[in-house]
N, C-alpha and C positions, 0 to 999 in steps of 0.2 A: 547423388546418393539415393534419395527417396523420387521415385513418380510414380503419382495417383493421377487415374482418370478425373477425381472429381476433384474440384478447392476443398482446401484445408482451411480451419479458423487457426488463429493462434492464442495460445497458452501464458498467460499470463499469472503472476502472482505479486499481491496487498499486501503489507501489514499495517494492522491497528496496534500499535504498540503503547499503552494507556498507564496513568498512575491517578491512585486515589487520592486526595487530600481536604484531609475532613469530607463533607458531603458535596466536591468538587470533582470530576475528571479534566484529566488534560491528554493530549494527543500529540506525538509526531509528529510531523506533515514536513514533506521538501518541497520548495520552491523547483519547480520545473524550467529547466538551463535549455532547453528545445521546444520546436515544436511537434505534436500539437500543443496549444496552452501551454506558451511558454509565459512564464509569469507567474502561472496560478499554481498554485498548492494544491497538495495531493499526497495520497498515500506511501510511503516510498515503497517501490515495488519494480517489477518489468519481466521482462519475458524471460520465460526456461529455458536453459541448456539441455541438448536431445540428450545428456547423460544424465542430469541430477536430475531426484527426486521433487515434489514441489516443497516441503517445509524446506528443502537443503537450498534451493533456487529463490524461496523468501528470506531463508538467515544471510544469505550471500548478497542480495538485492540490499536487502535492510544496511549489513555495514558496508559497502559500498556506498551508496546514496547518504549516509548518516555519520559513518564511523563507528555506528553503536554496535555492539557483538551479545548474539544470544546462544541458550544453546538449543534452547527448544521454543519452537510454535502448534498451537494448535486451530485446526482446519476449523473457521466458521463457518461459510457460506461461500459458492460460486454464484458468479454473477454473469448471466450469459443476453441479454440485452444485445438485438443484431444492431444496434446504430450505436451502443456505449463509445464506443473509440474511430474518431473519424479516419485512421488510419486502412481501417476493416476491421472484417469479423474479430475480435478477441474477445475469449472469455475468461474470465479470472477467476482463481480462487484465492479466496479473501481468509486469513492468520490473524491468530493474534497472541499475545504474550499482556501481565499486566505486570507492572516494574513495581520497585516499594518506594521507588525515589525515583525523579528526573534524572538523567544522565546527563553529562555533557553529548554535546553533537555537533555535527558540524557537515554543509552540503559539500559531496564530492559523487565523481561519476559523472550525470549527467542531470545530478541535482545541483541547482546555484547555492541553496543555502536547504539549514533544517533547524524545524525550532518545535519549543512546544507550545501548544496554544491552548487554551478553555474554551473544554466542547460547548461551553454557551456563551464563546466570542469567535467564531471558526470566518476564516478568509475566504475569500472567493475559490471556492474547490472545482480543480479539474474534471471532466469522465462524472462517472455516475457516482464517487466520492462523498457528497454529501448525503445519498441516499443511504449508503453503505454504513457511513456512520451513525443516523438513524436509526438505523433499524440496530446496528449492532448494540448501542448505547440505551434502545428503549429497552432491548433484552436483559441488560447489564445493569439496569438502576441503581439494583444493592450492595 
């Protein structure tokens, strides 16, 4: 359908989906059913369909990999790092929603499992994952 002279990176999309409790956050994260890092935890997320939009290709990534269902995300940051994903070039752009309560969840797609964790007890994160959170979390303090 598409040829270009030159490579393409691919398009990927995160969500941080977060809830506060008292002066605590907690976060998302699916256990990764493949490889690369299959094992490790990470953002639920993955790559766009050449039809959807990116928030419609993160609300669909999210309940897929989770079961969770939103109706809106908003754009934090892209994260374009030429070595983030050993597969090649992708760059993501990184969503997020904050919930008022933990949801049930549960990993499906090509998630093994999804849970939520405390951002100050996080697992061994896939990709550039725990920079993401980071940065997104220092902005978020309040």
């Amino acid at each position: 359908m598409y040829s270009y002279q030159y490579p393409r990176a691919s398009l990927t999309v995160d969500a941080i989906v977060f809830v506060k409790e008292e002066d605590k956050f907690s976060v998302l994260l699916i256990q990764r059913g493949h490889k690369p890092f299959k094992g490790k935890w990470a953002l639920p997320g993955g790559f766009i369909e050449m039809d959807e939009i990116l928030e419609e290709a993160c609300i669909r990534e999210l309940q897929e990999e989770t079961g969770l269902r939103v109706e809106k995300l908003t754009q934090f940051k892209t994260y374009d790092a030429v070595e983030r994903d050993p597969r090649g070039r992708t760059i993501s752009v990184i969503h997020f929603t904050q919930l008022d309560e933990k949801q049930p969840v549960k990993g499906g797609d090509d998630a093994a499992r999804a849970e939520w964790f405390s951002v100050d007890n996080l697992p061994e994160l896939a990709f550039d994952h725990l920079q993401i959170l980071k940065e997104f979390f220092e902005l978020n303090k309040s």
